[in-house]
C-alpha positions in Angstrom: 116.7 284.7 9.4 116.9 287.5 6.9 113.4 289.8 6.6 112.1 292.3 4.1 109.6 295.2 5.7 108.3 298.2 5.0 107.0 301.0 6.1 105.6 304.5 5.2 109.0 305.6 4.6 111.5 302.9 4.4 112.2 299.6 3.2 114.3 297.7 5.1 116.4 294.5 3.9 117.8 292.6 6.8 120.1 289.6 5.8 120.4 288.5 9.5 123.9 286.5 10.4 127.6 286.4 10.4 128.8 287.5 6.7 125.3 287.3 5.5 124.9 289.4 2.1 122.1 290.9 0.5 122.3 290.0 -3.1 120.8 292.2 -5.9 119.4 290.2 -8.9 118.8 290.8 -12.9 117.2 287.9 -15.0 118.6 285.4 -12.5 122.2 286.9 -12.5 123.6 288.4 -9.3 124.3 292.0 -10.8 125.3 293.4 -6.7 125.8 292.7 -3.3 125.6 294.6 0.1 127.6 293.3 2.6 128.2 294.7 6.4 131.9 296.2 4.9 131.4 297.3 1.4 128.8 297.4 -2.2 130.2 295.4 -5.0 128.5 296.3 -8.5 128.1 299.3 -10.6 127.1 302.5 -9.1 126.3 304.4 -11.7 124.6 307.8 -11.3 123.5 310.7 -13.7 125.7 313.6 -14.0 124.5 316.9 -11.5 124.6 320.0 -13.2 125.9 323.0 -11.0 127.1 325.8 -12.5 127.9 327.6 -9.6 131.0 325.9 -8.4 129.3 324.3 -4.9 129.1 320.0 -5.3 126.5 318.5 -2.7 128.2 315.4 -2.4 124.4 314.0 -1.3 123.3 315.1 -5.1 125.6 312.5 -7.0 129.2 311.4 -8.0 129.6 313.2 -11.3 129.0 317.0 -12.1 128.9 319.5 -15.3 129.7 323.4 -14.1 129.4 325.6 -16.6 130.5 328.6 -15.0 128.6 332.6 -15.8 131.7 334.1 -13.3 134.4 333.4 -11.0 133.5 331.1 -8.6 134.8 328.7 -5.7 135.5 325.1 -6.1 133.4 323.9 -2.7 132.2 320.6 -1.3 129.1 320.1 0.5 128.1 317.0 2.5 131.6 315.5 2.3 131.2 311.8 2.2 133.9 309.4 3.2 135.0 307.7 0.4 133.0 309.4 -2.0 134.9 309.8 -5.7 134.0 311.2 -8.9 134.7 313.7 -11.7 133.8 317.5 -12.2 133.1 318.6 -16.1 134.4 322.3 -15.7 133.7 324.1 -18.9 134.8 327.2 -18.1 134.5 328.7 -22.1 135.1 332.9 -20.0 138.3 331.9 -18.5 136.9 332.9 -15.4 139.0 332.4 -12.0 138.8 329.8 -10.1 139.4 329.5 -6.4 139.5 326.9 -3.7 137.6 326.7 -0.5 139.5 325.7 2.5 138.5 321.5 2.7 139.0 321.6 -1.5 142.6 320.7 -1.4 144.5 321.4 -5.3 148.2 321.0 -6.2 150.0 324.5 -6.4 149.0 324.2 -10.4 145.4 322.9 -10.6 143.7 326.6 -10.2 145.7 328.5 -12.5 145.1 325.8 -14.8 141.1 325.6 -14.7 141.2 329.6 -14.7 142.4 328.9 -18.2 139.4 329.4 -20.9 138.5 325.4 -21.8 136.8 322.1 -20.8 138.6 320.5 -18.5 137.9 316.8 -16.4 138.6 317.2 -12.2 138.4 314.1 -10.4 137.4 314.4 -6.3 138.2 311.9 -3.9 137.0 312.4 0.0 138.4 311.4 2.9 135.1 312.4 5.0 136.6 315.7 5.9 138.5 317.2 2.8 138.0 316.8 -1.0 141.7 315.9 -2.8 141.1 317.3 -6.1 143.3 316.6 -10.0 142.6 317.9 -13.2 143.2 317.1 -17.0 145.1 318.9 -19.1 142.8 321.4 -21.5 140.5 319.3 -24.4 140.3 320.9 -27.7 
């Protein structure tokens, strides 16, 4: 039997059975679903602006850094699984380091150190952050 409650503080959706879903709806069309293993659907978030260099992985997916100094590219609440890009428009060219879980190809800080706008994508294995980067955009 699959319930809905609530309570002060949560809502709870319960679909109740072996491979039992919970099915999100829009207009009649199923538009995501929550199953025991995995979320099917967009996940769309809104970019996190952090211009010091330090990503709460609890804040979002996506990030814009706009850097005032040198700084350290660091994780925070490293999620397993958890992927998404960094904007890093570092317009001073100022240094960037990596912290010790933020793991970069021998190339990837000289790079970003470079004055320009550059796209990093994150992926986390729960423990580390596995970082790439673009070339510079014009």
């Amino acid at each position: 039997m699959s319930t809905i409650k609530s309570s002060d503080e949560h809502l709870t959706l319960n679909a109740d059975g072996s491979g039992k879903e919970i099915k999100f709806q829009s207009n009649g069309s199923e538009i995501a679903t929550l199953s025991s293993t995995r979320w099917t659907g967009n996940a769309a978030s809104t970019t996190v602006t952090d211009n010091d260099g330090s990503f709460d992985m609890d804040g979002g997916n996506n990030f814009k850094c706009t850097p005032s100094g040198n700084f350290t590219l660091t994780f925070t609440n490293i999620t397993d699984g958890q992927s998404g890009f960094i904007l890093l428009v570092n317009s001073g060219g100022h240094t960037v380091s990596a912290a010790s879980t933020s793991k970069v190809d021998a190339n990837l800080l000289a790079t970003v150190s470079t004055a320009g706008t550059y796209l990093i994508s994150y992926f986390s294995d729960g423990t580390n952050a596995y970082l790439t980067n673009s070339a510079i955009y014009a």
